[in-house]
N, C-alpha and C positions, 0 to 999 in steps of 0.2 A: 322443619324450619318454620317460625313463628316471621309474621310480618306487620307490618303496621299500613290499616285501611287511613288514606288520607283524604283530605278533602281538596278536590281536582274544580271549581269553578263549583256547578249546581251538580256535580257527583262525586262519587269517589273512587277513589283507585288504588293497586297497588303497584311494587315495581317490585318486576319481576328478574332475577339475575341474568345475565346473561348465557352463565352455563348453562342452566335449567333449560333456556329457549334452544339452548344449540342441542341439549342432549335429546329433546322431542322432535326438534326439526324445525321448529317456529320461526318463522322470519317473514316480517309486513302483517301479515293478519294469522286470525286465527278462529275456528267455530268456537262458540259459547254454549253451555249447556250445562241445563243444573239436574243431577241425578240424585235424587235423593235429599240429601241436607250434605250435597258437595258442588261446586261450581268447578266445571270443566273444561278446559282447553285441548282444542284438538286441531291438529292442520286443520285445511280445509279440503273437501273433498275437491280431486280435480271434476271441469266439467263434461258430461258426455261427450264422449267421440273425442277426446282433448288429444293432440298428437296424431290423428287420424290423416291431416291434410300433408302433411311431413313425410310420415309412413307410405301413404300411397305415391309420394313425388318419388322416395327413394324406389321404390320398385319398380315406377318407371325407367327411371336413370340404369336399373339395375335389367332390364327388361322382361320382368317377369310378371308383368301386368296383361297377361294375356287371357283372353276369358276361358275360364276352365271347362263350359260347356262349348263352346263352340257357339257361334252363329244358330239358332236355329229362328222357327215362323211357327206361323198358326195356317192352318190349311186353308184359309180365307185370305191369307195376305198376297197372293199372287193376284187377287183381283182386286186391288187398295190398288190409288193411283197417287203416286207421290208428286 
């Protein structure tokens, strides 16, 4: 499909269909990136650890937040004074 670059205030743009966006996933932003002699859109990566705080609430609520080694110390901790 051919488009037409237009002139958007001091750049230019085009418009992108709507179906296009919905078949890639697009919606609000997007990464930018030029490979080649191609200009590319792509989601955006999520950020580290994204969902992580959620994740850990459910497995609380779920009670499986227990630590899998156990309690343990350093042979020096009996004489730390808390």
């Amino acid at each position: 499909m051919k488009t037409t670059i237009r002139p958007i205030g001091n750049s230019q743009g085009i418009v992108i269909p709507k179906p296009f966006l919905a078949q890639v996933g697009l919606d609000g932003e997007a990464e930018m990136t030029i490979e080649g002699d191609a200009l590319v859109l792509r989601k955006p990566n999520k950020p580290v650890r994204s969902g992580w705080a959620e994740a850990s609430k459910k497995l609380e609520k779920a009670g499986d937040d227990l630590l899998v080694l156990g309690e343990f110390s350093n042979e020096d901790d009996v004489e730390l004074v808390w």
